[in-house]
C-alpha beads as a LAMMPS data file, in Angstrom:
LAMMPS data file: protein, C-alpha beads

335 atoms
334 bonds

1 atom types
1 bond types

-500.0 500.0 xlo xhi
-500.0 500.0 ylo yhi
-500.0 500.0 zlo zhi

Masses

1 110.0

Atoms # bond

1 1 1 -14.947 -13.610 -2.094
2 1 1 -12.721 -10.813 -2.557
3 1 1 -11.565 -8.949 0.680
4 1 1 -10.608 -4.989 0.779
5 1 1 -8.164 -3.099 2.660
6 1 1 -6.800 0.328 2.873
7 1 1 -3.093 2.326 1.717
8 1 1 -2.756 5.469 3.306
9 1 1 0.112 7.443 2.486
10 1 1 -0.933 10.022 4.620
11 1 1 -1.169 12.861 2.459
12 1 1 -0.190 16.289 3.737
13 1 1 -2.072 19.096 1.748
14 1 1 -1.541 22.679 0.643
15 1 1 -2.868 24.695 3.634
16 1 1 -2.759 21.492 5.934
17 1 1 0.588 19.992 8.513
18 1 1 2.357 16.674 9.023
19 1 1 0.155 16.733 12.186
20 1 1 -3.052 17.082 11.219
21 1 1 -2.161 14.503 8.238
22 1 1 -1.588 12.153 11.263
23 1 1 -4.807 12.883 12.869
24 1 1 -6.893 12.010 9.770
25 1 1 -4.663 8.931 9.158
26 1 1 -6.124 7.947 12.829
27 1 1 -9.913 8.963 11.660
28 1 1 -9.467 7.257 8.136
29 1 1 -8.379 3.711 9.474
30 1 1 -11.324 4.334 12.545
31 1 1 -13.251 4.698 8.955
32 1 1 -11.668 1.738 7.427
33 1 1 -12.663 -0.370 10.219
34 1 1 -16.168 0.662 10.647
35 1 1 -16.623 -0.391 6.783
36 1 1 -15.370 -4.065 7.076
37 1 1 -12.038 -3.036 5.412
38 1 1 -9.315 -6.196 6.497
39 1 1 -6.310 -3.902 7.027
40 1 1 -4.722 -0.197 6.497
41 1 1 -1.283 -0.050 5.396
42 1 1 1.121 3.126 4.993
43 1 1 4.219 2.996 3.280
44 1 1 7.410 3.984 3.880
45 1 1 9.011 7.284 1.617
46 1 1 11.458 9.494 2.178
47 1 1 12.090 13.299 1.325
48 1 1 8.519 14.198 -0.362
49 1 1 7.342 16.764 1.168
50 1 1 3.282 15.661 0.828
51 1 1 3.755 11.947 2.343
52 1 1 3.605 11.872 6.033
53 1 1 4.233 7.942 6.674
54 1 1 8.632 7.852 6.562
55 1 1 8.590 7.135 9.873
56 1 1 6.221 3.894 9.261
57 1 1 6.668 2.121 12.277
58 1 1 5.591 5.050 14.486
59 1 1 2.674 5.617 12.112
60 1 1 1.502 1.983 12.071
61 1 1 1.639 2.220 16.395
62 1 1 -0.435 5.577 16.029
63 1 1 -3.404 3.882 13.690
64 1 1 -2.801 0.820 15.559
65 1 1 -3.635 2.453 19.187
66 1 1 -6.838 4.529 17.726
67 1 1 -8.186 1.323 16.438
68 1 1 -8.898 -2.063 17.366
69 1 1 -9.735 -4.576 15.257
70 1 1 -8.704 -3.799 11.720
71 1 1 -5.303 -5.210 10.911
72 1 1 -2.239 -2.428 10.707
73 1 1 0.792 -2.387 8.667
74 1 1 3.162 -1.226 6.394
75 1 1 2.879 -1.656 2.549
76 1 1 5.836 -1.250 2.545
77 1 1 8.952 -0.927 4.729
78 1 1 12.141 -0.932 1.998
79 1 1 14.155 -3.143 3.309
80 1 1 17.624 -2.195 2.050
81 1 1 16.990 1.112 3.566
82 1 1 17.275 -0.903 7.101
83 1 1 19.039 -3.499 9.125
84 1 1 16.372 -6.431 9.572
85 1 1 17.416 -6.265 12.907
86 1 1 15.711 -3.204 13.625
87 1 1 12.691 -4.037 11.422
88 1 1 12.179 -7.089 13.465
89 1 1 12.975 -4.986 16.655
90 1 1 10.046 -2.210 15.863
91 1 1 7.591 -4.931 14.310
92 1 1 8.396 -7.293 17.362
93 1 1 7.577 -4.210 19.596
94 1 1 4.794 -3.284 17.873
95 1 1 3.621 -7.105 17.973
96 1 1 3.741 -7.113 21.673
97 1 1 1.374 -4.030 21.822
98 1 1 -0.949 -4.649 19.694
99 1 1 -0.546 -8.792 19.029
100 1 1 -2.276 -10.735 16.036
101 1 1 -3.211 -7.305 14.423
102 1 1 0.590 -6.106 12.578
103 1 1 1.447 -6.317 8.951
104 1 1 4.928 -5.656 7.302
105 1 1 5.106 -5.837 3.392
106 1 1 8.774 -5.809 2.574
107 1 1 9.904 -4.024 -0.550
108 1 1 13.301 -3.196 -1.994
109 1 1 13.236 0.029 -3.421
110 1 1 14.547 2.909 -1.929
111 1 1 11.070 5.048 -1.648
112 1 1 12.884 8.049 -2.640
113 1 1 15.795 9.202 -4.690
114 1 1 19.186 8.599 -4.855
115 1 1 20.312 11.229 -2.892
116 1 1 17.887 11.333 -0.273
117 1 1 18.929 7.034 -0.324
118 1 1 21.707 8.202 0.037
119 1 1 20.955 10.096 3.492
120 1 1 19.029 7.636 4.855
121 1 1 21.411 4.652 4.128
122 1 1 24.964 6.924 4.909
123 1 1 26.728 4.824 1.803
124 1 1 24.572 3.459 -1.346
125 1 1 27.052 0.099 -0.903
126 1 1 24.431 -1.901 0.621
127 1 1 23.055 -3.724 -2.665
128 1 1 19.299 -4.354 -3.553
129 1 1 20.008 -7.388 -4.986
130 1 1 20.783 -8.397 -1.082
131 1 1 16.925 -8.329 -0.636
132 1 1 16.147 -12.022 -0.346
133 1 1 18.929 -12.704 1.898
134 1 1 17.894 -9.642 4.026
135 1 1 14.126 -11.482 4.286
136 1 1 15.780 -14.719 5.099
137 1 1 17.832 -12.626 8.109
138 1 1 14.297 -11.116 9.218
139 1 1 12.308 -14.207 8.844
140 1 1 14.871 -16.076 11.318
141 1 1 14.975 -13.289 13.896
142 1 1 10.618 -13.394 14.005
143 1 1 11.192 -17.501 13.965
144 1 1 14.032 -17.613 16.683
145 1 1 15.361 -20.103 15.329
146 1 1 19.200 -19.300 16.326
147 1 1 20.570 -19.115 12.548
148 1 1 21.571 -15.505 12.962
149 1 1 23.188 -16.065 16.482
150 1 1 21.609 -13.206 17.641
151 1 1 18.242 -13.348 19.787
152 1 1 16.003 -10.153 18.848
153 1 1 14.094 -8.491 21.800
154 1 1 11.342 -7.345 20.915
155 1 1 11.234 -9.622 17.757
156 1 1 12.106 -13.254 18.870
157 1 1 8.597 -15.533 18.574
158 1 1 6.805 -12.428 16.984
159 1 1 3.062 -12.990 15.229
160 1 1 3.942 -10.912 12.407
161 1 1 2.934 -11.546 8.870
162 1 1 5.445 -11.136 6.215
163 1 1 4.133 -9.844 3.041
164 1 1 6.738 -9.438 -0.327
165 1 1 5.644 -6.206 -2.394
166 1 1 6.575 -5.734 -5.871
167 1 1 5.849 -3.631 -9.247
168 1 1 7.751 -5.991 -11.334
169 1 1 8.169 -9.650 -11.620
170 1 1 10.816 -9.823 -9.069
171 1 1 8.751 -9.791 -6.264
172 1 1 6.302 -12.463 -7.625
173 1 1 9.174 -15.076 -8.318
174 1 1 10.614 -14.088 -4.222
175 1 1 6.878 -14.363 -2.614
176 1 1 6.174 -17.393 -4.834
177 1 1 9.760 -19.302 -3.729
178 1 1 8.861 -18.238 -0.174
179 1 1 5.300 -18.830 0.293
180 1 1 4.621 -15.567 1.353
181 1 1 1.688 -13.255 0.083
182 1 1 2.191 -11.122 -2.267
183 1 1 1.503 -7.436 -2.949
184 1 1 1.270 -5.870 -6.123
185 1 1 1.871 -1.737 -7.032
186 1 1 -0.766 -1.775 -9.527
187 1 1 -2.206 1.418 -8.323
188 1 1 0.711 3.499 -9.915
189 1 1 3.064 0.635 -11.828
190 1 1 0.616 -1.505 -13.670
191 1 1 2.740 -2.465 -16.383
192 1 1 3.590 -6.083 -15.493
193 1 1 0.453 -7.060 -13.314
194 1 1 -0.524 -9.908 -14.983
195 1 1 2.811 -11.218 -15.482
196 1 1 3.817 -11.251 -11.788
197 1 1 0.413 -12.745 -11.038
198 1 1 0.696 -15.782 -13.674
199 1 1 4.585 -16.348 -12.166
200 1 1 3.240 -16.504 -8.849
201 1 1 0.614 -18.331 -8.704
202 1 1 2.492 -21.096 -10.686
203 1 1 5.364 -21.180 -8.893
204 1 1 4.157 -21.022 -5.529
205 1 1 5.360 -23.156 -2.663
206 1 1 3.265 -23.629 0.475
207 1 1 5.005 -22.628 3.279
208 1 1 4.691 -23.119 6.928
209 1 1 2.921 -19.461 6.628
210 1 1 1.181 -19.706 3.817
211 1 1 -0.989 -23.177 2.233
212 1 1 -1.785 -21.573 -1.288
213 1 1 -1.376 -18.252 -3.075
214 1 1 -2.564 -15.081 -1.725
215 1 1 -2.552 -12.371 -4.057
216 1 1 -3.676 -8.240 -3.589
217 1 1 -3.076 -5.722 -5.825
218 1 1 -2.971 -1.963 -5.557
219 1 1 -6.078 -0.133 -6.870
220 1 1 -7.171 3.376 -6.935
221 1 1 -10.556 4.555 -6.136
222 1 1 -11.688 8.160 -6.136
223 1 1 -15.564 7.866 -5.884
224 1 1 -18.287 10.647 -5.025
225 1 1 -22.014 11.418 -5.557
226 1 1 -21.758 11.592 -9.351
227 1 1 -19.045 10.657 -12.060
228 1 1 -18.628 14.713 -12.178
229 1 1 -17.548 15.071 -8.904
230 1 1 -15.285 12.277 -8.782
231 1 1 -13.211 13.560 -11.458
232 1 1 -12.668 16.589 -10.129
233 1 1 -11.927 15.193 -6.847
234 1 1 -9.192 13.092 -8.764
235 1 1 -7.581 16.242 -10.180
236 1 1 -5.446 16.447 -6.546
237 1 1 -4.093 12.913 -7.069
238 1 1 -3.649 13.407 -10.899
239 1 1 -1.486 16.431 -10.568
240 1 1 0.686 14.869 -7.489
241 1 1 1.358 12.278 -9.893
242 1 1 2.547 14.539 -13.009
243 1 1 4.737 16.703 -10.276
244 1 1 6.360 13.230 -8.933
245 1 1 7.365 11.983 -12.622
246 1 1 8.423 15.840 -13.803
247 1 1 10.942 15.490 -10.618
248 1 1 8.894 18.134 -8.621
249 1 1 6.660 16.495 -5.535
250 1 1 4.841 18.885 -3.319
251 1 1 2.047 19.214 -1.028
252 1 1 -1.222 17.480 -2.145
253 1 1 -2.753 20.201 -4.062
254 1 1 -6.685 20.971 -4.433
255 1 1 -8.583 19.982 -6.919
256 1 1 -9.020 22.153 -9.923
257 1 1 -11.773 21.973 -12.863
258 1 1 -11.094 20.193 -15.542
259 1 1 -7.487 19.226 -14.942
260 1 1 -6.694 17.310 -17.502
261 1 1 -8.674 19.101 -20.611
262 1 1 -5.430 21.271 -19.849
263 1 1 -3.135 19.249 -19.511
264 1 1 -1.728 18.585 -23.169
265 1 1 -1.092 15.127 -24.743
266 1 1 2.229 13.710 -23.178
267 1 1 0.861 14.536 -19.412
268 1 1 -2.258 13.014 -20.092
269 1 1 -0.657 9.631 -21.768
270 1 1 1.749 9.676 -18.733
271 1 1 -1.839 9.601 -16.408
272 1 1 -3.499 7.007 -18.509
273 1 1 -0.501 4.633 -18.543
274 1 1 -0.214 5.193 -14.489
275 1 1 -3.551 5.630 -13.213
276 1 1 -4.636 2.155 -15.604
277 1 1 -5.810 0.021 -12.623
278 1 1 -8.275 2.933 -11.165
279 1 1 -12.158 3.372 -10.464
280 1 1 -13.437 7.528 -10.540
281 1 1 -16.881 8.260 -10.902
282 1 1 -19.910 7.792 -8.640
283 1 1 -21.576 4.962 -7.009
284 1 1 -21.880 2.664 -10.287
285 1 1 -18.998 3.504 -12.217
286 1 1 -16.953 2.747 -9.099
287 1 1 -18.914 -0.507 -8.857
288 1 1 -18.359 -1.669 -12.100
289 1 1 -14.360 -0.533 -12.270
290 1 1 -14.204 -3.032 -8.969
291 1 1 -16.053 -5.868 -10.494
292 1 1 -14.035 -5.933 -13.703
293 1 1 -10.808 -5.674 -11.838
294 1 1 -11.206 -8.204 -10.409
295 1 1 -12.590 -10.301 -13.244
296 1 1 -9.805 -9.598 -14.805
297 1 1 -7.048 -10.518 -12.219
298 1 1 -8.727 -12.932 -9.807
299 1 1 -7.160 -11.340 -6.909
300 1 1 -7.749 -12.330 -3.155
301 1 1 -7.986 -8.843 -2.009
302 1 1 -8.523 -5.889 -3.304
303 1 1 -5.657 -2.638 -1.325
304 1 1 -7.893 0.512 -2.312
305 1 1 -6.293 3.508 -2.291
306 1 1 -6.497 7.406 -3.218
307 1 1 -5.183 10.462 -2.589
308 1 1 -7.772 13.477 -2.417
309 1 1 -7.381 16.726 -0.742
310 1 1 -10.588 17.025 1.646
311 1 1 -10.522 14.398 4.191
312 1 1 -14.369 14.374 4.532
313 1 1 -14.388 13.341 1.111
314 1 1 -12.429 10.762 1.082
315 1 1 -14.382 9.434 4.127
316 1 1 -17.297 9.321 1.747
317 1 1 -15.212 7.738 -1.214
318 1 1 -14.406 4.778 1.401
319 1 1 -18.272 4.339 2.129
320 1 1 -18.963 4.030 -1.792
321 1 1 -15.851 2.017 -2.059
322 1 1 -16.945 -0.115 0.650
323 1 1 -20.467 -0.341 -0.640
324 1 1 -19.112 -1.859 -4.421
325 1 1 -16.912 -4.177 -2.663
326 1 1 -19.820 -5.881 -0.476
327 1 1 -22.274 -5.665 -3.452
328 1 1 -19.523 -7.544 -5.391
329 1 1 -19.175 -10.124 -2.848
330 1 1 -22.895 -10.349 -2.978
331 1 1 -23.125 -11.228 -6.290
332 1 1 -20.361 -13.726 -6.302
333 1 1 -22.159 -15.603 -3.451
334 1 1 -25.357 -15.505 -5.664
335 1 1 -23.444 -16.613 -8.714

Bonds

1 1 1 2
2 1 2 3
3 1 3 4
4 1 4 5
5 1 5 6
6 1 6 7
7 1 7 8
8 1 8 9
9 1 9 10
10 1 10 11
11 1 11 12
12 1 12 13
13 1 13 14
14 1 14 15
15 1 15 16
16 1 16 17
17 1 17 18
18 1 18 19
19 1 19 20
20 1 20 21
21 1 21 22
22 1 22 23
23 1 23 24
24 1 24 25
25 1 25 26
26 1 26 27
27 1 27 28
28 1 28 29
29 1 29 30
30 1 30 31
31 1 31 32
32 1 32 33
33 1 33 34
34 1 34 35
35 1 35 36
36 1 36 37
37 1 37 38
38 1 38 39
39 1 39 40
40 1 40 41
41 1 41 42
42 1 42 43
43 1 43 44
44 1 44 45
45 1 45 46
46 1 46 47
47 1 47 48
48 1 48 49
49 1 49 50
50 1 50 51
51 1 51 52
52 1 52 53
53 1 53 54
54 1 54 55
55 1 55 56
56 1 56 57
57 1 57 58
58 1 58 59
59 1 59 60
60 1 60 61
61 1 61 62
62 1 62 63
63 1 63 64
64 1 64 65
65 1 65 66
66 1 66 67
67 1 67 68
68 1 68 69
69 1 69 70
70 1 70 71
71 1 71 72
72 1 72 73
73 1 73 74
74 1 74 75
75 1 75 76
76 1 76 77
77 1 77 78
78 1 78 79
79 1 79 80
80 1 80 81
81 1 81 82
82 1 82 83
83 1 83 84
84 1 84 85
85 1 85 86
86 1 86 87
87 1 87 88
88 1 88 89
89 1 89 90
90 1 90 91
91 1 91 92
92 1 92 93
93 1 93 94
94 1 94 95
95 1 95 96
96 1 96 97
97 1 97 98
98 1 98 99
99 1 99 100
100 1 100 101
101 1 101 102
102 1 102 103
103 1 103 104
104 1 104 105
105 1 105 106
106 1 106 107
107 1 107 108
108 1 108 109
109 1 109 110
110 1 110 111
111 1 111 112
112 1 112 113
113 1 113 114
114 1 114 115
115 1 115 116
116 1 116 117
117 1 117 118
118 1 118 119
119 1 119 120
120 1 120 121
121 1 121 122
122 1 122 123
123 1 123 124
124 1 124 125
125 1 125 126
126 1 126 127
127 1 127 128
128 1 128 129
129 1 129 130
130 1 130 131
131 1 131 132
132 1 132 133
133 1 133 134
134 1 134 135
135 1 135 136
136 1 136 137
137 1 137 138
138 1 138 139
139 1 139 140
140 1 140 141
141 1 141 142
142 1 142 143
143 1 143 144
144 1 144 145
145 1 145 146
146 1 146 147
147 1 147 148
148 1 148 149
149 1 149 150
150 1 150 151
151 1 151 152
152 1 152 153
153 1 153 154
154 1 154 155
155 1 155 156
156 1 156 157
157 1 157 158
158 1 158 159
159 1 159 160
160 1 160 161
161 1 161 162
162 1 162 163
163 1 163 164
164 1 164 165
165 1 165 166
166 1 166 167
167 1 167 168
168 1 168 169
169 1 169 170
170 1 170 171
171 1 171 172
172 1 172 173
173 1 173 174
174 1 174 175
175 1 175 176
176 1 176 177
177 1 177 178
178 1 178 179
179 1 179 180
180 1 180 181
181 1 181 182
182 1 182 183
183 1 183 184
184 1 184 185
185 1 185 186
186 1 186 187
187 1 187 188
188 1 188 189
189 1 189 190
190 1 190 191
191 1 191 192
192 1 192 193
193 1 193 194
194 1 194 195
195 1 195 196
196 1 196 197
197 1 197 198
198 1 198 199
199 1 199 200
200 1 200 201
201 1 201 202
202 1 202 203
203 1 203 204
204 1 204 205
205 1 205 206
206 1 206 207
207 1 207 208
208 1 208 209
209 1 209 210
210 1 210 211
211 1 211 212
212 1 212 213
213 1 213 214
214 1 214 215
215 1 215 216
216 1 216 217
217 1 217 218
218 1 218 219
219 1 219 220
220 1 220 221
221 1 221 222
222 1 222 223
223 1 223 224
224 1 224 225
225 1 225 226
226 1 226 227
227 1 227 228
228 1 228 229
229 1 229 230
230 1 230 231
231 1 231 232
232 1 232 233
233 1 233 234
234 1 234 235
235 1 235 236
236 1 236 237
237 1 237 238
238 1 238 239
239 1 239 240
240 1 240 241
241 1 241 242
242 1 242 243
243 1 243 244
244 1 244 245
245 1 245 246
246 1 246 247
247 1 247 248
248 1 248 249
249 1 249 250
250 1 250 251
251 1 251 252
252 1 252 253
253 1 253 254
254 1 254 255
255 1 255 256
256 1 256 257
257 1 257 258
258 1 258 259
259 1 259 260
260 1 260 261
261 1 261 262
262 1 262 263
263 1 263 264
264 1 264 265
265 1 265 266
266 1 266 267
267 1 267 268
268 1 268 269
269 1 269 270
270 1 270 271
271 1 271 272
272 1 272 273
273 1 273 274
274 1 274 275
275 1 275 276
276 1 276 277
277 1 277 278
278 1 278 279
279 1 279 280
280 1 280 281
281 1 281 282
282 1 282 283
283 1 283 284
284 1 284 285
285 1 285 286
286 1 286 287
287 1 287 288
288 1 288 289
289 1 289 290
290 1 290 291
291 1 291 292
292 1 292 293
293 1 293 294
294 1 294 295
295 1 295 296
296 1 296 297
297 1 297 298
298 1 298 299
299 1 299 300
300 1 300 301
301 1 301 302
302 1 302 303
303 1 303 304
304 1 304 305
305 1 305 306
306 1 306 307
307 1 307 308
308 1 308 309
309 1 309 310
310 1 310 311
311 1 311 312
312 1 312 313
313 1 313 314
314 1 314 315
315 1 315 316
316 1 316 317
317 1 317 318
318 1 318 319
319 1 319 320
320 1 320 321
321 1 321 322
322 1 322 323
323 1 323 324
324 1 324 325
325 1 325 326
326 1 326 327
327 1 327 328
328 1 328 329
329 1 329 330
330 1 330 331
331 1 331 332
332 1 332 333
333 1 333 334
334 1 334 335
């Protein structure tokens, strides 16, 4: 059985504000949790001006207080970007106020650019490479366990689970050597998915948090009524992505008609090489992109994502998302 979960970015879109992004980022997760979905996640970016989540940890309190069941977190918080003192501060905090219910996937790049990195860190000395050790430092200050000297309050004893995210291979060998779950980016870096999912699943080692492997991966899904409808609806996603990698991110725009018939042959290679582990079409197409993902990968969970300009929409898109993923789990129960 193959669970699902949710990463919202919280888009903000052409007409639309940072605070009505946060409003539907409530609504969505409400969503998310009426459908049986195990967990929303929002990530952390900086200096894009249609991605309302850099503050994470504030987000992740918002969604956290307008649900109450569904699992919250971040996928992820980029860890170089931070002391792990204060991550275990705000995740300890957020622990104590909403307890057995708060994810934090821990990535190391710098979800931005180099200058903005540069802004948020004051100095690009701190080094990427530090990332295990800067896990280790985190793990002990949840743990308690005195190896840091240094008690963290909120933090200390906090029931936190500590995800390692990754779009390359580095991240599976870290998670693997840890026993941590592991996240993969396959909804926009799909290159080396089944590398990183072969390294960790051999070289796992069961931790005190973790007995065996436990592997998502990132997957879009833009479904609708008909296959029509869903590729226009995927237009808005489709052209954030071709402004992010031409070096010019906006506001989420709206869809247009047949996007990508104008597009020309580099942008359109650029979408089919990015947009590889995706599902857009209606009810059945979505259904069958699901079931063949994860055929293909054998992955323990399924983190859906999409980002479409009317927030009705993708309401319905999480029904019909929702509805593949159960009928999937049906038929593997049958099988």
């Amino acid at each position: 059985m193959t669970a699902y979960s949710l990463l919202d970015l919280v888009p903000v879109v052409q007409g639309g504000s940072v605070a009505q992004s946060l409003a539907n980022a409530a609504d969505l997760a409400r969503t998310a949790e009426r459908l049986g979905f195990s967990r929303y996640w929002t990530a952390e970016h900086h200096g894009m001006p249609g991605i309302a989540s850099a503050a994470t940890s504030i987000v992740i309190g918002h969604v956290a207080a307008a649900t109450s069941t569904i699992r919250v977190g971040a996928g992820g918080i980029m860890l170089p970007n931070h002391a792990p003192l204060a991550i275990a501060e705000q995740f300890g905090t957020l622990d104590a106020l909403f307890p057995g219910r708060i994810d934090l996937g821990l990535g190391r790049a710098p979800g931005s650019d180099q200058r903005v990195a540069r802004a948020m860190r004051r100095t690009l000395a701190s080094d990427a490479n530090a990332f295990p050790r800067d896990v280790l430092e985190l793990q002990s200050y949840f743990a308690d366990d005195g190896q840091t000297g240094i008690t963290a309050t909120p933090g200390a004893g906090a029931n936190v689970s500590l995800w390692i995210l990754g779009s390359s291979t580095f991240g599976a060998q870290l998670a693997a050597m840890l026993g941590l779950p592991y996240a993969f980016a396959s909804h926009f870096a799909p290159d080396s998915l089944m590398e990183a999912i072969a390294i960790y699943r051999r070289d796992f080692k069961p931790s005190a948090a973790l007995a065996k492997p436990h592997l998502m991966a990132g997957f879009n899904v833009i479904a609708a009524e008909t296959d029509a409808e869903a590729e226009y609806l995927a237009s808005s996603q489709q052209q954030a992505f071709i402004a992010l990698r031409t070096g010019t991110p906006g506001l989420l725009p709206p869809p247009v008609k047949d996007y990508r018939g104008g597009l020309g042959a580099q942008g359109n290679a650029m979408l089919d090489n990015v947009l590889q582990c995706s599902a857009i079409g209606g009810p059945a197409k979505v259904a069958d992109g699901i079931a063949a993902f994860i055929a293909r990968t054998g992955v323990d969970e399924i983190m859906v994502t999409s980002m479409m300009y009317d927030h009705a929409a993708r309401k319905r898109s999480l029904e019909i998302a929702a509805g593949a993923m159960q009928a999937v789990t049906k038929d593997a129960i049958a099988a």
